[in-house]
SERO-945200 format. One record per residue (C-alpha): residue in three letters; x, y, z. Coordinates in steps of 0.001 Angstrom, whole numbers. Layout:
residues N
+------+---------+---------+---------+
| resn |      xx |      yy |      zz |
+------+---------+---------+---------+
|  ALA |       X |       Y |       Z |
...
+------+---------+---------+---------+
***
This chain:
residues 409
+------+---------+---------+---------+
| resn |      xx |      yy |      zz |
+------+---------+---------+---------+
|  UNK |  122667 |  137815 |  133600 |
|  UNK |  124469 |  137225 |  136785 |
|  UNK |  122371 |  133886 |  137022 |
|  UNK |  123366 |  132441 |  133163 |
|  UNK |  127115 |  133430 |  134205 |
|  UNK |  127057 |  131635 |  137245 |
|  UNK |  125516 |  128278 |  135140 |
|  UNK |  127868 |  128866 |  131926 |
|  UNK |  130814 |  128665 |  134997 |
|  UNK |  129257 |  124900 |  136166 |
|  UNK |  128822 |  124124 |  132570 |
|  UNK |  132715 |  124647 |  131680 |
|  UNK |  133348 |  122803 |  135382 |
|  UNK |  131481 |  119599 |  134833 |
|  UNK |  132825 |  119481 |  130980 |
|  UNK |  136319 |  119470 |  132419 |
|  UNK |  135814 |  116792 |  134953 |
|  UNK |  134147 |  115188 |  132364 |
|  UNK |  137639 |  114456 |  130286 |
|  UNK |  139484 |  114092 |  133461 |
|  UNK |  139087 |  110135 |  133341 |
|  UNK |  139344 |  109907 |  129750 |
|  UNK |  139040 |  106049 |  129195 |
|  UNK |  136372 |  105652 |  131457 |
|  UNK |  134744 |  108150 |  129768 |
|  UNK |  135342 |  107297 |  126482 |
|  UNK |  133897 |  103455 |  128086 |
|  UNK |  130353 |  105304 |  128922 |
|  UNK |  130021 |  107515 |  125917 |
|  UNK |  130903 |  104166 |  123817 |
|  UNK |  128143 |  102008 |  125839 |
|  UNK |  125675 |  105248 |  125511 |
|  UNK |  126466 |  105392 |  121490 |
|  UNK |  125818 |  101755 |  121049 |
|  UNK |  122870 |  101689 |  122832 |
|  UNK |  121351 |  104679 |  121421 |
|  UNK |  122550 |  103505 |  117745 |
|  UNK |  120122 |  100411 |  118814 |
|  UNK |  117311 |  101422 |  119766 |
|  UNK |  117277 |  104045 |  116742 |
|  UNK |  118193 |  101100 |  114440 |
|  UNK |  115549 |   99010 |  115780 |
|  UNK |  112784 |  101669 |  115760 |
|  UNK |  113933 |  102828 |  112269 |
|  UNK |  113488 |   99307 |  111192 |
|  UNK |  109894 |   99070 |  113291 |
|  UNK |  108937 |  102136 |  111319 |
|  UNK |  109701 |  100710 |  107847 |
|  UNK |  108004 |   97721 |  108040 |
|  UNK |  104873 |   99936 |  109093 |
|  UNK |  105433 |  101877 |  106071 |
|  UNK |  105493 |   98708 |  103912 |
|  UNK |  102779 |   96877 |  105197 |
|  UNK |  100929 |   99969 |  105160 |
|  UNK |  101363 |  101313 |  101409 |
|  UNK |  100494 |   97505 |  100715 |
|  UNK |   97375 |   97211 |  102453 |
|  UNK |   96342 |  101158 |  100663 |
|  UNK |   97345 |   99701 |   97603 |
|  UNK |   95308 |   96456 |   97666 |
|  UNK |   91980 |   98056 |   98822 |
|  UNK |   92427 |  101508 |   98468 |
|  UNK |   92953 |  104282 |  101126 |
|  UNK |   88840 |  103981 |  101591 |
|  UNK |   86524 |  101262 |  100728 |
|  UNK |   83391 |  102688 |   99975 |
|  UNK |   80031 |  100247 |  100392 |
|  UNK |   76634 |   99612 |  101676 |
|  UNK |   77246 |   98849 |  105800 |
|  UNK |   75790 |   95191 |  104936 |
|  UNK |   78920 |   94561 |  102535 |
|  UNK |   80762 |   95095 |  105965 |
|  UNK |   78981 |   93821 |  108683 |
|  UNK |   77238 |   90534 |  106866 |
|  UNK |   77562 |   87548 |  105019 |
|  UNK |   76378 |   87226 |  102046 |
|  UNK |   73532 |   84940 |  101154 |
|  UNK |   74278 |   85244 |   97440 |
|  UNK |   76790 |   87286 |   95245 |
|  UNK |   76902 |   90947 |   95728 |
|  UNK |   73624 |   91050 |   97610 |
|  UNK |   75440 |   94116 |   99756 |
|  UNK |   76560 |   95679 |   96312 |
|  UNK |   76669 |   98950 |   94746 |
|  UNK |   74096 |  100381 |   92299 |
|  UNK |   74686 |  103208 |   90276 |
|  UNK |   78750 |  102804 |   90118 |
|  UNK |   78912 |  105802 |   87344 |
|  UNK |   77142 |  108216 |   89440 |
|  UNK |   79024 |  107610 |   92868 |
|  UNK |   82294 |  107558 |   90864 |
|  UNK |   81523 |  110508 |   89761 |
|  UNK |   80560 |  111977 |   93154 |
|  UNK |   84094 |  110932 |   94678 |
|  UNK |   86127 |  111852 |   92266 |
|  UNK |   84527 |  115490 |   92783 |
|  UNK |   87004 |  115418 |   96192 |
|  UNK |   90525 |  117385 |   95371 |
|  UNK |   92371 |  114514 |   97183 |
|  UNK |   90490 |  111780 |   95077 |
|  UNK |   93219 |  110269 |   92768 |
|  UNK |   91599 |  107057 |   91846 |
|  UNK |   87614 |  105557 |   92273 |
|  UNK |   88453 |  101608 |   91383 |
|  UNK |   85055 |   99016 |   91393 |
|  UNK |   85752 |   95745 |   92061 |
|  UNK |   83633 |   92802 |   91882 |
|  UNK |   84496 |   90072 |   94628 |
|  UNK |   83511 |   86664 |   94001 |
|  UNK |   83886 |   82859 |   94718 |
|  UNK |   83674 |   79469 |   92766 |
|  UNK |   85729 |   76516 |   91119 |
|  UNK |   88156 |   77243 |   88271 |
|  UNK |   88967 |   74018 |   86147 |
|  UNK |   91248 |   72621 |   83833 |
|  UNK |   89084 |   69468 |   82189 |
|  UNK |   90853 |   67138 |   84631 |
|  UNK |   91110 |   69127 |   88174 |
|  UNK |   89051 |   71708 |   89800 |
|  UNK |   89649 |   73637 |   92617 |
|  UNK |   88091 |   76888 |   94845 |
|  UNK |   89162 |   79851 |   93644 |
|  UNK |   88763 |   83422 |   95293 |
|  UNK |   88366 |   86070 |   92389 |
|  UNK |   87975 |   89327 |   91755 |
|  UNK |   87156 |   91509 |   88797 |
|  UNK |   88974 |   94827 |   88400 |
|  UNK |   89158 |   97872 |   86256 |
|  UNK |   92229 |   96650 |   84201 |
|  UNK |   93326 |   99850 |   83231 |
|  UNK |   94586 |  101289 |   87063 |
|  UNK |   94224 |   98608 |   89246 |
|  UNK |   97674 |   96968 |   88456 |
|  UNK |   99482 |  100493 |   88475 |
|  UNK |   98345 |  101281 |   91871 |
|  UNK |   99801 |   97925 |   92883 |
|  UNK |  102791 |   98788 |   92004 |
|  UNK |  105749 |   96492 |   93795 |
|  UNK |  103231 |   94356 |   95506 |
|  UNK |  102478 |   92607 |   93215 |
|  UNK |  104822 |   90855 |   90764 |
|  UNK |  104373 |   89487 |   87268 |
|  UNK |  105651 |   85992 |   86856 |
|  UNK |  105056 |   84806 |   83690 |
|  UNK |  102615 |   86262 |   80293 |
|  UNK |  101308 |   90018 |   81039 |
|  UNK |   98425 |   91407 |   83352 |
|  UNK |   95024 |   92128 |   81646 |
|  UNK |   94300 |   94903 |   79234 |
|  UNK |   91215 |   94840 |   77555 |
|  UNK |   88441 |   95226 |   79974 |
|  UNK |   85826 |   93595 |   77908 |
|  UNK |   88177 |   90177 |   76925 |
|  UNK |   87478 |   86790 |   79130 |
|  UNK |   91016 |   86822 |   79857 |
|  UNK |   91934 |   86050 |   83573 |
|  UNK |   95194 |   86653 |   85456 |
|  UNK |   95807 |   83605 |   88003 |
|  UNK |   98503 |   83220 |   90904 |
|  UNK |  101477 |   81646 |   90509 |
|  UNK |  100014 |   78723 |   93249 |
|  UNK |   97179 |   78004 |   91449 |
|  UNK |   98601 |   77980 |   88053 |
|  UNK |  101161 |   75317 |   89706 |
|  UNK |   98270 |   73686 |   90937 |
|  UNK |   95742 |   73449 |   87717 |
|  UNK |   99567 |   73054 |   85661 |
|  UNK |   98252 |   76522 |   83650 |
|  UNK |  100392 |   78685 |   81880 |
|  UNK |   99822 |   81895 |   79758 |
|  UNK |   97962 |   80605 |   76569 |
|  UNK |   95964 |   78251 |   78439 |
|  UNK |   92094 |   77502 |   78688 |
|  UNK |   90077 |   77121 |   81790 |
|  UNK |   86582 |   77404 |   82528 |
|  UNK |   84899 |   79176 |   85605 |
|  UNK |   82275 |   78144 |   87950 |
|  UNK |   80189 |   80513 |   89845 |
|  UNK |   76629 |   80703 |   91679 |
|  UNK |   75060 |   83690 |   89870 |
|  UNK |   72934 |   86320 |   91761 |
|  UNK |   70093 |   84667 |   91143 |
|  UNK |   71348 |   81417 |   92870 |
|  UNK |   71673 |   79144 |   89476 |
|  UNK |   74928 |   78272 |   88057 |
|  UNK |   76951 |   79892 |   85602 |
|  UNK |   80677 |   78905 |   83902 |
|  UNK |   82673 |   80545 |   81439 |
|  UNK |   85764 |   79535 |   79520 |
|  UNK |   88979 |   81527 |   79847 |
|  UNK |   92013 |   82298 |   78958 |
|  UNK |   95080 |   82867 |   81255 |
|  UNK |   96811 |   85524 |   80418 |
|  UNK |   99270 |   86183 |   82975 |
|  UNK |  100528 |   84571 |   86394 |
|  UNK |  101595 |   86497 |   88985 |
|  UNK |  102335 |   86750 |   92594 |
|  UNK |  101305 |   88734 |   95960 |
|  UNK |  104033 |   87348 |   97663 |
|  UNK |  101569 |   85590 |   99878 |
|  UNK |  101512 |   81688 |   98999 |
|  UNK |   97630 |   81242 |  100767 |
|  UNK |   96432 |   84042 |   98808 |
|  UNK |   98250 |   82746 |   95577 |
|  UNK |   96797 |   79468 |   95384 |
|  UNK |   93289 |   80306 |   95006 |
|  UNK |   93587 |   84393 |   93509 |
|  UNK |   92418 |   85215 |   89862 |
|  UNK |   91447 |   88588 |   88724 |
|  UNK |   89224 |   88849 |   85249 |
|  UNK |   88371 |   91919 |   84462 |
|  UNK |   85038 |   93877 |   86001 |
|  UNK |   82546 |   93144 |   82914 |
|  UNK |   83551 |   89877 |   82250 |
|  UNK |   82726 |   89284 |   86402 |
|  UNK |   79437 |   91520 |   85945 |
|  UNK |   78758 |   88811 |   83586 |
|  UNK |   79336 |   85580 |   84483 |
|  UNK |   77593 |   86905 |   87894 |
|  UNK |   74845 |   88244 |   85615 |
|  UNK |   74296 |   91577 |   87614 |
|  UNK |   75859 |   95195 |   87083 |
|  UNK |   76139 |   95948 |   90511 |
|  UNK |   79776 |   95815 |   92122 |
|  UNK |   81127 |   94901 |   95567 |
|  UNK |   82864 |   97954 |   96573 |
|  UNK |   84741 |  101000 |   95317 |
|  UNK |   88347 |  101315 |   96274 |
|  UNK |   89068 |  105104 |   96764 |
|  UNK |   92775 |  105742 |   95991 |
|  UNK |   94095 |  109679 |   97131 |
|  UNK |   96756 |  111496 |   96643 |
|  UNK |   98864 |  110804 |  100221 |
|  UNK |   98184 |  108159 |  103378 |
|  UNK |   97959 |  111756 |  105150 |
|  UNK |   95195 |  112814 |  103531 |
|  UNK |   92965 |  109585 |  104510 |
|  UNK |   91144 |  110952 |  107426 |
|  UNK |   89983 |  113779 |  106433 |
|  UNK |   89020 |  112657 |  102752 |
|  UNK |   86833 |  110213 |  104745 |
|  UNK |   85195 |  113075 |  106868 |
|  UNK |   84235 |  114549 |  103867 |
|  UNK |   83198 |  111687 |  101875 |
|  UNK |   81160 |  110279 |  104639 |
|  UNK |   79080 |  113713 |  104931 |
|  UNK |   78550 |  113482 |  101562 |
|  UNK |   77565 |  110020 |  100525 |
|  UNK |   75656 |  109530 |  103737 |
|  UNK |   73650 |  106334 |  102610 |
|  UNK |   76750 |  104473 |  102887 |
|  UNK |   79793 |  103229 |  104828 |
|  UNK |   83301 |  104384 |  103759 |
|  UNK |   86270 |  102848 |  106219 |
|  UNK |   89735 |  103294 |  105468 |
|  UNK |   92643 |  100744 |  104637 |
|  UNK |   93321 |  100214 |  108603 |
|  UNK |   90149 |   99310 |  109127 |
|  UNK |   90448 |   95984 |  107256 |
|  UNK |   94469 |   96406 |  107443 |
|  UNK |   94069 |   93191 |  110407 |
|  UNK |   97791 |   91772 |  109445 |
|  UNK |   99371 |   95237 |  109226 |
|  UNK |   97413 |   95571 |  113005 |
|  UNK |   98872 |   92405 |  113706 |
|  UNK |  102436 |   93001 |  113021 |
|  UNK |  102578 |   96400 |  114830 |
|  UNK |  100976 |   95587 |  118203 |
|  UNK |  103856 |   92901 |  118075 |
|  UNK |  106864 |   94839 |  117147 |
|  UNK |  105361 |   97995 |  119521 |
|  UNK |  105961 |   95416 |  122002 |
|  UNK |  109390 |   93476 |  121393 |
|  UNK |  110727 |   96787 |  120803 |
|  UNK |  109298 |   98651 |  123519 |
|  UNK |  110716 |   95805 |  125969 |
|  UNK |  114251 |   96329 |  123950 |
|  UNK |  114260 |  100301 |  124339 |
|  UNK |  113497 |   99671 |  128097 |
|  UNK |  116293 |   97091 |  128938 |
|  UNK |  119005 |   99306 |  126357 |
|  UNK |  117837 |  102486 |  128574 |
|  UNK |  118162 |  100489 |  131644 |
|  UNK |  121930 |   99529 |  130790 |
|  UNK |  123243 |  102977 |  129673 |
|  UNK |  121340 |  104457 |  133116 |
|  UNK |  123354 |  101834 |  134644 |
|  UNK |  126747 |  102391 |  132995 |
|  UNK |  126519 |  106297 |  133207 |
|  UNK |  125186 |  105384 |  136618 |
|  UNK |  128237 |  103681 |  137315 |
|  UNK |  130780 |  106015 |  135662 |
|  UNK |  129470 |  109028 |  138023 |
|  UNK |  129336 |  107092 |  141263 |
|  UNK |  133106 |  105911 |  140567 |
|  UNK |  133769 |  109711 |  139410 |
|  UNK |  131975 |  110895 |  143020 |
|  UNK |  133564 |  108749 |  145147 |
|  UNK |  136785 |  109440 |  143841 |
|  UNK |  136631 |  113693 |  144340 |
|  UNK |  134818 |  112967 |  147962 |
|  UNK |  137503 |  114964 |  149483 |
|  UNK |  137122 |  117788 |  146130 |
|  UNK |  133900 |  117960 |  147119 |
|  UNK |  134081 |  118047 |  151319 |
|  UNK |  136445 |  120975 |  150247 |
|  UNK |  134559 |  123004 |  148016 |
|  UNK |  131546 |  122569 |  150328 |
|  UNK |  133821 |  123632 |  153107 |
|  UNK |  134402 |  126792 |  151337 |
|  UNK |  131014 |  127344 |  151100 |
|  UNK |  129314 |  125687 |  147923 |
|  UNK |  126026 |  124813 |  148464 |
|  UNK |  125116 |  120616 |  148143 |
|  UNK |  122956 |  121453 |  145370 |
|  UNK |  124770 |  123204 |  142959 |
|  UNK |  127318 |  120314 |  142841 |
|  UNK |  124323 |  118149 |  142026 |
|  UNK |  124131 |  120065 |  139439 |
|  UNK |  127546 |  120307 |  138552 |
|  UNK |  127207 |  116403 |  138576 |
|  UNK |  124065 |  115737 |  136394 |
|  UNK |  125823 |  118344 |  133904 |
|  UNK |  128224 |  115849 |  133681 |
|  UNK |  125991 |  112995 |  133270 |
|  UNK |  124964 |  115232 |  130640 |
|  UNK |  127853 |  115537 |  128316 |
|  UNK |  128549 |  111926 |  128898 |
|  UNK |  124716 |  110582 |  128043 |
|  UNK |  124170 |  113450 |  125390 |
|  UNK |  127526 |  112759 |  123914 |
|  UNK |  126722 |  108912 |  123548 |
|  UNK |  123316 |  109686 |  122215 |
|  UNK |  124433 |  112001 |  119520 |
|  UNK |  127305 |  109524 |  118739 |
|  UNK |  124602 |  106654 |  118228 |
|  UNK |  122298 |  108827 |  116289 |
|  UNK |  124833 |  109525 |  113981 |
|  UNK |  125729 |  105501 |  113659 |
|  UNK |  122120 |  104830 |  112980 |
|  UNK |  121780 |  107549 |  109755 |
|  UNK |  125116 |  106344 |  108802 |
|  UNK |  123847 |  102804 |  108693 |
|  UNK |  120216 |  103724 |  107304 |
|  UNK |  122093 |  105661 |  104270 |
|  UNK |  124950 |  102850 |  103836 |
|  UNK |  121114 |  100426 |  103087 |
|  UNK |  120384 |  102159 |  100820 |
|  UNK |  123769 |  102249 |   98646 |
|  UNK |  124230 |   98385 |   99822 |
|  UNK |  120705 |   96976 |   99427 |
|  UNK |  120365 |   93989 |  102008 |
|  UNK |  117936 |   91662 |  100820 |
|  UNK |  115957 |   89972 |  103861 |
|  UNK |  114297 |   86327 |  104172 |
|  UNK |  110552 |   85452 |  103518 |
|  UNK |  108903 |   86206 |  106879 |
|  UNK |  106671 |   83595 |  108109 |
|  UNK |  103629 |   83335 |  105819 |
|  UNK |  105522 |   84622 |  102648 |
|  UNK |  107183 |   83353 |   99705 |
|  UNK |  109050 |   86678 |   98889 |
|  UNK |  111385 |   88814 |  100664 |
|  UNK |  112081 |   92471 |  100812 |
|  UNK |  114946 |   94577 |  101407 |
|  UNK |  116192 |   95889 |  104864 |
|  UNK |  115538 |   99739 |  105242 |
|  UNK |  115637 |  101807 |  108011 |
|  UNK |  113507 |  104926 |  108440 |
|  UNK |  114798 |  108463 |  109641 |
|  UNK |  112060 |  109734 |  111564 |
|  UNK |  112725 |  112855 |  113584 |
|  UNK |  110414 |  112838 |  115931 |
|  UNK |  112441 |  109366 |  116932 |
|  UNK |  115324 |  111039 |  117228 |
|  UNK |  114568 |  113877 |  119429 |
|  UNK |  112983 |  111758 |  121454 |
|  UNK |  115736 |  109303 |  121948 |
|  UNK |  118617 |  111308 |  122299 |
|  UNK |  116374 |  113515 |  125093 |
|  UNK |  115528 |  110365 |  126828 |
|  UNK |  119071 |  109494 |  127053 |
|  UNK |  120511 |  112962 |  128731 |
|  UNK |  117429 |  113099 |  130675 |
|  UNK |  117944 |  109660 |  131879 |
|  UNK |  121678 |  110189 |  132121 |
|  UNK |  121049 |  113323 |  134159 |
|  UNK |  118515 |  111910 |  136854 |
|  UNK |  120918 |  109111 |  137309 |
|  UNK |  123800 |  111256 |  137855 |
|  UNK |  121978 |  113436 |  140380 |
|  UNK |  120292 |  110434 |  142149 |
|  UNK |  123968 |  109168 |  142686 |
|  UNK |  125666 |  112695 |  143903 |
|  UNK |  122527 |  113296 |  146140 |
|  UNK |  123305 |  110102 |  147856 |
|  UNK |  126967 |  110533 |  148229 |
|  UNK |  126756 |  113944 |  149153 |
|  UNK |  124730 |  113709 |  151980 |
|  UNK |  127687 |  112815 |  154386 |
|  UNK |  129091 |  115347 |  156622 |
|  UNK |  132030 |  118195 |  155351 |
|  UNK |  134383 |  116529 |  158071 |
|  UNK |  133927 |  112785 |  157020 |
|  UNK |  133999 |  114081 |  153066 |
|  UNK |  137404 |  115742 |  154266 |
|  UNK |  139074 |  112702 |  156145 |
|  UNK |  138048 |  110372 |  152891 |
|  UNK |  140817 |  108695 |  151377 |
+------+---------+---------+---------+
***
């Protein structure tokens, strides 16, 4: 009791000294703020583009991509050589998991799509029309006509690049090309019934989507490429794959990082461009709180030669003095974590729309995620940083003799 008394007493002392240079104080809590505000803003922005680019890469293969371990690890001789037999039965089997939300086939496949007077590759894919487009959702837009709806139709959805390219619009007739599973050649005429766009201009200009029996049958097979496994949460992937893999053991499931390589991409860069900015921001507010304490020292000198000449101990006004770094760093951190939710909430009142990044055609809006574990950790790092700087300094300047601290001016 005596103990908490004594450090409540140091507590009040180095919040007093704290305010007894106001503007430079105000200067360090201002730098602290603004560099705490940063490196929140910049990690809440990090976080959000995670969180896009990974509900987009869940949405366009599923959560887990269930096939054989050939569909994964080798190329294909001919179409769906690696595919699936019995779809009903291992549909049903999946869907038997309580976090199963979704079992979507699809049937990937290559060829030339035509217009009568230009033909060029296309990379297409045949869906269940029914949920595949819902689970899409905002990532992927409709530009012109509708997406497909009946599942037995030879209608086709095409990107809004290729429909540029082959001069197609809803309404209009194509024909498809394909080598068939048996190796011979197969076409089939078409009709477009909607154009839309990924956002993704490379994937655009060769990307149709035909529904999954009208693929089955200009491939002439029933089997299917893979199943797309769509759950209930991202936080329920690895698990749901635990169990899955137990149970269909034949086969390989991965999940959506596994063949997420851009989303990989994008986050070992940003974990390093903002990693590089959170050190230098630390290293200035260590430096400015540095700074602020080592002006505040030098100016009690003769303070402190007297209180140590009435017998306080070097230590505790260490501590006094990283207590002060304390209030200073923790005030600025708490100051810049409140700028940060301030600005994340004012996003998303004021949308800001951002450009295209490289390798797009769309872009999205700026948002900035509140994580908490972010926070704590940031405004911790700052009054622990603030701290160790502050008793680094006093250590230094304390170390002189009581008489020289005394005869300071």
């Amino acid at each position: 009791m005596k103990q908490f008394g004594l450090e409540s007493t140091w507590l009040r002392f180095a919040f007093h000294n704290a305010l007894r240079n106001r503007r430079r104080s105000l200067v360090t809590v201002s730098v602290a703020a603004l560099g705490s505000a940063a490196l929140l803003l910049a990690g809440g922005f990090a976080y959000s583009t995670y969180e896009g680019l990974a509900q987009s890469a869940a949405r366009s293969s599923g959560h887990l991509i269930v096939g054989t371990a050939e569909h994964f690890d080798k190329e294909e001789d001919t179409p769906l050589q690696y595919g699936l037999n019995n779809v009903a039965q291992l549909d049903k089997q999946i869907l038997s998991d309580p976090a199963v939300r979704y079992v979507l086939p699809r049937v990937e496949f290559s060829g030339l799509i035509s217009n009568g007077d230009k033909s060029t590759i296309m990379l297409g894919v045949g869906i269940d029309a029914d949920a595949e487009f819902a689970v899409k959702g905002p990532f992927l837009k409709v530009v012109a006509g509708s997406i497909l709806q009946d599942p037995d139709s030879t209608d086709i959805v095409i990107g809004e690049a290729l429909a540029r390219s082959l001069k197609a619009t809803p309404g209009s007739n194509l024909t498809l090309m394909v080598s068939t599973t048996e190796g011979a050649l197969n076409a089939m005429d078409v009709n477009v019934r909607g154009i839309v766009t990924t956002g993704i201009p490379d994937i655009d200009k060769r990307l149709i989507y035909t529904g999954i029996h009208t693929a089955q049958s200009l491939l002439h097979t029933d089997k299917v490429s893979s199943l797309g496994v769509f759950l209930n949460s991202m936080q329920a992937t690895p698990e749901a794959q635990h169990r899955l893999q137990q149970q269909l053991s034949g086969l390989t499931i991965q999940n959506w990082e596994d063949q997420a390589f851009f989303y990989k991409s994008v986050r070992e860069l940003y974990n390093r461009i903002f990693g590089a900015l959170g050190f230098i921001i630390s290293l200035i507010v260590v430096f400015v709180v540095a700074n602020a304490m080592a002006m505040a020292i030098i100016e009690r000198t003769r303070e402190t030669g007297s209180l140590r000449a009435m017998g306080t101990l070097p230590g505790e006004l260490i501590r006094s003095f990283s207590y002060e770094g304390m209030f200073l760093g923790g005030s600025g951190a708490l100051l810049g974590a409140a700028i940060a939710v301030a600005v994340a909430l004012l996003l998303t009142v004021f949308p800001v729309q951002m450009p295209p990044p490289p390798g797009r055609s769309t872009g999205y809006p700026l948002l900035i995620s509140l994580d908490l574990n972010m926070y704590v950790l940031t405004i911790s790092g700052m009054i622990v940083l603030s701290m160790l700087s502050s008793a680094l300094i006093a250590r230094r300047t304390l170390n002189q003799p009581v008489v020289d601290a005394l005869a300071h001016t």
